[in-house]
C-alpha positions as CSV (number, residue, x, y, z in Angstrom):
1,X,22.5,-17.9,32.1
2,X,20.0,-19.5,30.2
3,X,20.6,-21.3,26.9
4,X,19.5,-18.3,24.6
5,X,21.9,-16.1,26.7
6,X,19.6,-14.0,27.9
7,X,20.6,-11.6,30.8
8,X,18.7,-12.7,34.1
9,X,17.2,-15.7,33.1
10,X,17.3,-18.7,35.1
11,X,17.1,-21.9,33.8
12,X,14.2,-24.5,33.5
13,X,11.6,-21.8,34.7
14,X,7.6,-22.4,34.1
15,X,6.2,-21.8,31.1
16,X,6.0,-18.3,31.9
17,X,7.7,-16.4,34.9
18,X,8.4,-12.7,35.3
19,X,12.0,-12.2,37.1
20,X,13.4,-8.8,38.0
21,X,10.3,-7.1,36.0
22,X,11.6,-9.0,33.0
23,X,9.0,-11.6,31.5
24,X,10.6,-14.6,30.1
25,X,9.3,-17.6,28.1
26,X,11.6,-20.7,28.7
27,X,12.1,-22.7,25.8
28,X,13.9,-25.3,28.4
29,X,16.4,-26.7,26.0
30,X,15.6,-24.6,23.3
31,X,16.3,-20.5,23.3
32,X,14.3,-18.7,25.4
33,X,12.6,-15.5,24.4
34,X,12.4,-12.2,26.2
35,X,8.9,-10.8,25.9
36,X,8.2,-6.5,24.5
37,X,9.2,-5.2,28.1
38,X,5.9,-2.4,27.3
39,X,4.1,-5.9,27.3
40,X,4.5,-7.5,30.6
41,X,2.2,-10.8,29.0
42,X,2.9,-14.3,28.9
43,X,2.2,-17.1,26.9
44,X,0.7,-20.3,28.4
45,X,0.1,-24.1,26.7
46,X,-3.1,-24.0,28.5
47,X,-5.8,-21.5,27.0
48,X,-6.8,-20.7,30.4
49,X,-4.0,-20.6,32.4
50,X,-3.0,-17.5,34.0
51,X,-0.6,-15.2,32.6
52,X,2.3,-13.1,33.8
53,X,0.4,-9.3,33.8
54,X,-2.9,-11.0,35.2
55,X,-4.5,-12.0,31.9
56,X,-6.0,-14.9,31.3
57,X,-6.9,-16.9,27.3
58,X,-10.4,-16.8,27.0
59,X,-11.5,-20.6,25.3
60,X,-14.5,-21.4,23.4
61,X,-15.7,-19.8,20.2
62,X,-16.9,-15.7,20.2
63,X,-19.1,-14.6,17.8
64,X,-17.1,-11.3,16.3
65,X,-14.0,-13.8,16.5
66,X,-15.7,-15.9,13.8
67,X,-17.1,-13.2,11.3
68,X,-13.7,-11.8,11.5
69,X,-12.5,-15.0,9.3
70,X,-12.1,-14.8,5.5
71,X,-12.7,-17.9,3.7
72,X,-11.0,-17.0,0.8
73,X,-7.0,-15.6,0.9
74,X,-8.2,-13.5,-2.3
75,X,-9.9,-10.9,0.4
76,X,-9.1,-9.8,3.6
77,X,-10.6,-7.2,6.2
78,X,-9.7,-3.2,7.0
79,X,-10.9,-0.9,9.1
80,X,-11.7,2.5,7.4
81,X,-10.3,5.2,10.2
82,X,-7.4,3.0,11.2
83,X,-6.2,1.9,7.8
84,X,-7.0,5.3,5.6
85,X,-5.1,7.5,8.7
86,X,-1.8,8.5,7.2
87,X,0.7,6.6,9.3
88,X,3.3,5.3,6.9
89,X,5.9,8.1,5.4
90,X,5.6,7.6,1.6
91,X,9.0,8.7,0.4
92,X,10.4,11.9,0.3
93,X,12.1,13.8,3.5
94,X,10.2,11.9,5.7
95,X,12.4,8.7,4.8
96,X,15.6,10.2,4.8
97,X,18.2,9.1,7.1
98,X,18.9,10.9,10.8
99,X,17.2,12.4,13.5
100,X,13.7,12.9,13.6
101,X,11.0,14.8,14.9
102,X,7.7,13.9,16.3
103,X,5.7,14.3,12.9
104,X,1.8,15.9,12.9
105,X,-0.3,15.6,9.7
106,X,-4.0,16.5,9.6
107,X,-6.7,14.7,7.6
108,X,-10.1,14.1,7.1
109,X,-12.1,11.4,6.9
110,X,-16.2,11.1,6.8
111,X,-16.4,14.7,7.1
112,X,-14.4,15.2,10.2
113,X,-11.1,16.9,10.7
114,X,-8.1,14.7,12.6
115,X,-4.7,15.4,13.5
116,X,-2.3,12.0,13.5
117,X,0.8,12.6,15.3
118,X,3.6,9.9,14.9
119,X,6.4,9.3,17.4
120,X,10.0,7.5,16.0
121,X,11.9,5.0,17.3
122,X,15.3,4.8,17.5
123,X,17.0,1.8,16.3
124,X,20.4,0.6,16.0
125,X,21.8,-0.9,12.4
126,X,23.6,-3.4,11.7
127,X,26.7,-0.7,11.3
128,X,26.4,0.5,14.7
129,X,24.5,3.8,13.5
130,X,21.6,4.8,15.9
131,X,18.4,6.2,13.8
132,X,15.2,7.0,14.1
133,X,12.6,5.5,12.3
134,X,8.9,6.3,11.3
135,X,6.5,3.6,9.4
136,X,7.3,3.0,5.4
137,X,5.9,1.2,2.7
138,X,7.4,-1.9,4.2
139,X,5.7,-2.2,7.0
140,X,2.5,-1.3,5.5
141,X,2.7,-4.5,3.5
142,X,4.1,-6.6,6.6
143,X,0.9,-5.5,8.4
144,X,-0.8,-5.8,5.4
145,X,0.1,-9.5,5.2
146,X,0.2,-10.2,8.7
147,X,-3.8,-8.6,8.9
148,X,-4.4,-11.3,6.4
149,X,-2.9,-13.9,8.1
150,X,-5.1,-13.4,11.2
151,X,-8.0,-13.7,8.8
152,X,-7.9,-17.3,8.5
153,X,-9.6,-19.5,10.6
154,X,-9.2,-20.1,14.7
155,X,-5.9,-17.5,14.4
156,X,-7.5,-14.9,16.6
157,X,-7.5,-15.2,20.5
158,X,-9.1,-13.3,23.5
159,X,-6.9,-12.5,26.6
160,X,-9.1,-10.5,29.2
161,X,-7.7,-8.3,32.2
162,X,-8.8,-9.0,35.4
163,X,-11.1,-6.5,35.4
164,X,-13.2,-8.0,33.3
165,X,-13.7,-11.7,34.5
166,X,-17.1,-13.2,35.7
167,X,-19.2,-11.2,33.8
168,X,-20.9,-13.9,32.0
169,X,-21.3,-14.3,28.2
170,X,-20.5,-11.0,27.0
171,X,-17.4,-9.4,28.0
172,X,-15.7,-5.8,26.4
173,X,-12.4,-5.7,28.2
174,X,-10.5,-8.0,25.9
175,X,-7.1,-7.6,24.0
176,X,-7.3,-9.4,20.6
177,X,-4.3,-11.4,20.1
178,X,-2.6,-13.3,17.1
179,X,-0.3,-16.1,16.9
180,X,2.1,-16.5,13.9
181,X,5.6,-17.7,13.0
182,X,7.6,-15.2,10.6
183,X,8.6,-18.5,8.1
184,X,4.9,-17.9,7.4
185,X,4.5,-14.2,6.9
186,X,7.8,-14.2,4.8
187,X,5.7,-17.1,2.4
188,X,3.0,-15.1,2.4
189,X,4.9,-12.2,1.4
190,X,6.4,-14.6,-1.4
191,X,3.0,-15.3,-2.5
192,X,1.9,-11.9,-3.1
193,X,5.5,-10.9,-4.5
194,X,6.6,-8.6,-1.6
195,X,9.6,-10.0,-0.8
196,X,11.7,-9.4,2.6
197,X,14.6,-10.8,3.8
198,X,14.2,-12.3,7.6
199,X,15.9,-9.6,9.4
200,X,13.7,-6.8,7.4
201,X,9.9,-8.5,8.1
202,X,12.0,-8.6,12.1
203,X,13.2,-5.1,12.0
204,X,8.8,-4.2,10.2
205,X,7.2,-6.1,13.3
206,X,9.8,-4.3,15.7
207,X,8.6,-0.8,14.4
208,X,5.0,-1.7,13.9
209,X,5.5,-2.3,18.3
210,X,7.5,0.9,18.9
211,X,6.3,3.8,16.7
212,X,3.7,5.7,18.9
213,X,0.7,6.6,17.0
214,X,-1.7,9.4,18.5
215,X,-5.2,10.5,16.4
216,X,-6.7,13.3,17.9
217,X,-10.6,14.5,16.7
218,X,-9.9,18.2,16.0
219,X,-13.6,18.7,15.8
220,X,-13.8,17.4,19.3
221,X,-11.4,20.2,20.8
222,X,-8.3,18.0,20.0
223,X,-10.0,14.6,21.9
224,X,-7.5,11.8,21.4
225,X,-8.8,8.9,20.2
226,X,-6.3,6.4,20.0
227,X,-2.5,6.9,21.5
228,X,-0.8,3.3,20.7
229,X,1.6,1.2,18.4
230,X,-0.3,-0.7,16.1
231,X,0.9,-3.9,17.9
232,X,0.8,-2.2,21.5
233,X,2.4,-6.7,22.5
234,X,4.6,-8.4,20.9
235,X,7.0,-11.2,21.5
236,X,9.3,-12.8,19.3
237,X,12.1,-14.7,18.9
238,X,15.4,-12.8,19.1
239,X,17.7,-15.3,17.2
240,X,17.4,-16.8,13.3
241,X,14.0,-19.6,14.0
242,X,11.3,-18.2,11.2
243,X,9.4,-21.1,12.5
244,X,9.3,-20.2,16.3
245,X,6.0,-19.0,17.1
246,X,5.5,-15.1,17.6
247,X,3.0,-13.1,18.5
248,X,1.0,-9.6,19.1
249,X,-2.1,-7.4,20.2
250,X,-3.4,-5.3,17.7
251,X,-4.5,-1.8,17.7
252,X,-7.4,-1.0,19.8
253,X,-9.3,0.4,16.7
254,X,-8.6,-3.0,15.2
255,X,-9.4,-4.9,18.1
256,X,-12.5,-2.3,18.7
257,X,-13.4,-2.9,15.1
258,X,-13.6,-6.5,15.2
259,X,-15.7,-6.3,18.9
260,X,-18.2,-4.1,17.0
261,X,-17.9,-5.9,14.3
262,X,-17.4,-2.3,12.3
263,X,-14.6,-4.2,9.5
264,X,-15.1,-4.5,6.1
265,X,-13.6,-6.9,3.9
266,X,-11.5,-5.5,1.2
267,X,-10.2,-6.9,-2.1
268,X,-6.9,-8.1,-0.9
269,X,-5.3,-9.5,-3.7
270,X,-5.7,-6.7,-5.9
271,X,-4.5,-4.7,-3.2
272,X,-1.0,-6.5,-3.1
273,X,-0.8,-6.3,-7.1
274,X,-0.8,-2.3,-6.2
275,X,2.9,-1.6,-6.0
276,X,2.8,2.3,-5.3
277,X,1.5,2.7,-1.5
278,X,-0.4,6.1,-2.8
279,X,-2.5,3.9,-5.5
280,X,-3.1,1.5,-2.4
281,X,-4.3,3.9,-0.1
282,X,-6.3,5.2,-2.8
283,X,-8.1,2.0,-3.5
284,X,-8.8,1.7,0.0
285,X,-10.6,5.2,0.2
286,X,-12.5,4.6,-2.6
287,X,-14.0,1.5,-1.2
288,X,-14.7,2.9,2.0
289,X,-16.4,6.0,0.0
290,X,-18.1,3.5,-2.3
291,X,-19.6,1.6,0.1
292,X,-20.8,4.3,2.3
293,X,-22.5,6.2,-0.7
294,X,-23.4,2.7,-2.6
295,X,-22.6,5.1,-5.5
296,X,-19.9,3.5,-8.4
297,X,-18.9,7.3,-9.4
298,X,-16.9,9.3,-6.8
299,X,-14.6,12.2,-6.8
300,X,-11.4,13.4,-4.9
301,X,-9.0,15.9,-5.4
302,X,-5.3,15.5,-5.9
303,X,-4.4,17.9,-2.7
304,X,-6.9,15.9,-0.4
305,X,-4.9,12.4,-1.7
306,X,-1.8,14.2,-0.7
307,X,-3.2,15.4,2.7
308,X,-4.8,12.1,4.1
309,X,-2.4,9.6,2.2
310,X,0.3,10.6,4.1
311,X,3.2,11.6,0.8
312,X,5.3,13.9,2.4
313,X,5.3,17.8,0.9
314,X,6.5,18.9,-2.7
315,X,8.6,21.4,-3.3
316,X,6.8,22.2,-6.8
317,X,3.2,21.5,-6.9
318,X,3.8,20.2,-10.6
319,X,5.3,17.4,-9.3
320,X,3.1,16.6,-7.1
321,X,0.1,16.5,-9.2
322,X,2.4,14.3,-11.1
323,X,2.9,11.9,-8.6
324,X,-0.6,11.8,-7.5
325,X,-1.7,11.5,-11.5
326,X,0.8,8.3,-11.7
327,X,-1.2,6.7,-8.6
328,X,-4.5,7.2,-9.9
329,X,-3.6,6.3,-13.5
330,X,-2.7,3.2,-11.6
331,X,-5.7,1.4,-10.8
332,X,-7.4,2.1,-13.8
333,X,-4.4,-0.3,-14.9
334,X,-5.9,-2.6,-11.9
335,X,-9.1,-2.7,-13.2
336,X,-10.4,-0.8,-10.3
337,X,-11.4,2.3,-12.5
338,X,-12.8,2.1,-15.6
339,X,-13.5,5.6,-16.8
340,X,-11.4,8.8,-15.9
341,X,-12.0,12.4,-16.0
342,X,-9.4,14.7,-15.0
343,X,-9.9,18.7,-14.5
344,X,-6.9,20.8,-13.2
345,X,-8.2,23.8,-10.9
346,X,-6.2,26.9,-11.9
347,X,-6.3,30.4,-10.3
348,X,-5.0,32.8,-13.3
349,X,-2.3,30.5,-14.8
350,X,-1.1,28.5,-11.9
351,X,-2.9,25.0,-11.7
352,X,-3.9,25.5,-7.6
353,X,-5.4,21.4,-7.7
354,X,-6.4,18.2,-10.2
355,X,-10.4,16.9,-9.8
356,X,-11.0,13.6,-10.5
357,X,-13.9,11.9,-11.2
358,X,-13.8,8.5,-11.5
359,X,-16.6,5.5,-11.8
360,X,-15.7,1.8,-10.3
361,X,-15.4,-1.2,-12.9
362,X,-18.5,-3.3,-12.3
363,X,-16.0,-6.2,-11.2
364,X,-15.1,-3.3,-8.2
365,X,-18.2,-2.0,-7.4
366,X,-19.7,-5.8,-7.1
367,X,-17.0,-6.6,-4.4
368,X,-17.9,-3.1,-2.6
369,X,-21.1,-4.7,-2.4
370,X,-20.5,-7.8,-1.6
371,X,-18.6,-6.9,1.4
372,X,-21.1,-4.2,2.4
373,X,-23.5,-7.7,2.4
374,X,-21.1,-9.5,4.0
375,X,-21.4,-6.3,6.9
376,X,-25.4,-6.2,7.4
377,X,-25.2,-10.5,7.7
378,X,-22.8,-10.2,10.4
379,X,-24.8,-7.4,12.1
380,X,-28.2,-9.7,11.7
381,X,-26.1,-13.2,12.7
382,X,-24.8,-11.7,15.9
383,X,-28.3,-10.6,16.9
384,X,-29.8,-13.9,16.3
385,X,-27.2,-15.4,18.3
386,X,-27.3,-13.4,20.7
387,X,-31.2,-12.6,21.6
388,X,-31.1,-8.9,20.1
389,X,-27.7,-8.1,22.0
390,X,-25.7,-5.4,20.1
391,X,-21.9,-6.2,19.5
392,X,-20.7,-2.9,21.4
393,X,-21.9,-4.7,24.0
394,X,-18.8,-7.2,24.7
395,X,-17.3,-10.1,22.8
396,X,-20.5,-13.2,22.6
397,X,-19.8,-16.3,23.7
398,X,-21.1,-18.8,21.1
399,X,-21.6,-22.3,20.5
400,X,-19.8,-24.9,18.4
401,X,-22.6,-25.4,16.5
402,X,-23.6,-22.0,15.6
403,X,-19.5,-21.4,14.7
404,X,-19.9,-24.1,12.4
405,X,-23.0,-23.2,10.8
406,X,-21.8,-19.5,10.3
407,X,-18.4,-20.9,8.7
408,X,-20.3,-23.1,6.2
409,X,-22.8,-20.3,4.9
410,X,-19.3,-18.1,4.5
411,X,-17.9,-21.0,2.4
412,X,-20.9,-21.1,0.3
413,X,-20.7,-17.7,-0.4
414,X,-17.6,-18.0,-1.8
415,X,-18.0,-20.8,-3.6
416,X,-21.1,-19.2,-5.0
């Protein structure tokens, strides 16, 4: 038995060692930690030593790696489909307690019609109860933070499959991996006044690795375009060490984001001042909206927030309009919006649905831009670095140099 009391673990194995299709890390005289069993992956001390499923740390510095990094913690990056999908429940039936089923939500975004279909997980409580559990509020802020986290520099790493060794410079078959310890995700959360306990951001990572997220394009006769957790790996640390290192994979949209460099940096700290994950969403469509029409004045509708947010259904429409008013209202609070016009849609009597119209404060509408500057300079680095190569193409190889040089012009931008 090893010292962590692990079933089937020998003692003083390798680094890494798979035994009876279980992966183990051996802490040798410290606990050792049995790896996500979907995961199958290893950990090594040496950033190119093999790994347990066949894949290998890639060393050196990538190009997309390095324009993923935020200089300043006030900012952080998103990526539109993945982040404005409605995956989280947002109160109502959808948290309450008990069985549940498989839940399917439609929603649009740039113009075309999706269907997100979200798979529970059923864990066990501290009281011996067996639930099932969706995404909430919580761990949209521990992902939230942990996104963040990975932001800073030399956090992200590339572990490639097999498949894709020896083909030179450029290489697309990579999983983007990030190393963290959960003392420093429950600081973080601290510093942005989202506070968890240990055992909730544990029980947040654990669902963010089990709940089964599937986006179909219903304009493409149902194609699915993404059918995994948002941390398809992770390992951890079963017993009470915050400062043992964890780690995960993220989403392949995330990880296919930051290949083709497709991101866009987001005002982060405002972000976290949002309490209501409705007003947060929000905030996050309008920047995506914003920076795709470089327009400061948009317009939704308070059934299309309801639809792609993800808040579960109303049994009066009043209330809902309610709600959604209260999360708007919200970030003109924020300073996000600065001028408000609201228009209630009626058919006979009956208000059928709210129009807003809203304009950006300038303070908004200059970080839209900023990060829309931020997006082109990337584009334009890469293919100077590259010799005209797209970044679809694979993850670029770069020198030390050119990372440095890249970092520097990024920390003159914000001290500018």
């Amino acid at each position: 038995m090893c010292p962590g009391n692990l079933p089937d673990c020998p003692r003083n194995l390798p680094h890494t060692q798979t035994v009876v299709g279980r992966l183990y890390l051996c802490g040798r005289n410290r606990s050792c930690i049995l790896l996500s069993p979907a995961a199958n992956v290893g950990i090594s001390e040496d950033s190119m030593s093999q790994l347990g499923d066949g894949k290998v740390a890639a060393t050196g510095e990538w190009a997309q790696l390095n324009m993923w990094e935020v200089p300043s913690r006030v900012r952080s990056n998103m990526v539109a489909l993945y982040d404005l999908a409605p995956r989280f429940t947002l109160g109502g039936s959808d948290n309450k307690e008990g069985r549940k089923d498989i839940l399917e939500r439609d929603f649009s975004f740039g113009g075309v019609r999706y269907r997100i279909i979200l798979k529970p997980t059923r864990m066990k409580e501290d009281d011996g109860r067996q639930v099932d559990r969706l995404l909430t509020d919580r761990e949209q802020i521990v992902e939230e933070v942990i996104r963040r986290l990975a932001c800073d520099r030399g956090r992200l790493s590339l572990y490639e499959t097999a498949a894709a060794r020896g083909r030179g410079a450029m290489r697309s078959q990579f999983n983007v991996r990030f190393s963290f310890s959960l003392h420093e995700v429950r600081q973080e959360l601290a510093r942005v006044k989202h506070t968890y306990s240990f055992q909730e951001i544990v029980k947040s990572i654990i669902l963010l690795n089990e709940v089964r997220i599937t986006i179909q394009d219903l304009d493409s006769r149902g194609s699915p375009l993404l059918s995994a957790p948002a941390f398809p790996v992770m390992a951890m640390r079963r017993e009470g060490d915050e400062g043992a290192q964890t780690y995960v994979e993220f989403n392949p949209l995330v990880a296919e984001a930051i290949r083709s460099l497709s991101f866009q940096q987001v005002d982060y700290e405002t972000l976290m001042k949002v309490r209501d994950p409705v007003a947060r969403w929000l905030l996050k469509r309008l920047h995506v909206q914003m920076a795709s029409t470089k327009q400061p004045i948009q317009k939704i509708s308070a059934n299309e927030i309801r639809r792609d947010s993800g808040m579960s259904e109303w049994a009066k429409s009043r209330d809902m309009f309610a709600r959604v008013c209260r999360a708007v209202k919200l970030l003109v609070e924020h300073d996000v919006i600065d001028n408000l016009e609201i228009k209630r849609v009626k058919e006979g009597k009956k208000i059928v649905d709210i129009l807003f119209t809203m304009s950006a404060t300038p303070d908004f509408h200059a970080k839209v831009h900023g990060s829309n500057r931020t997006a082109k300079q990337n584009l334009d680095d890469f293919a100077r670095l590259t010799n005209g190569a797209v970044p679809s193409d694979g993850f670029a190889d770069i020198s030390d140099t050119d990372a440095f040089r890249i970092r520097a012009a990024r920390s003159l931008e914000v001290a500018a």
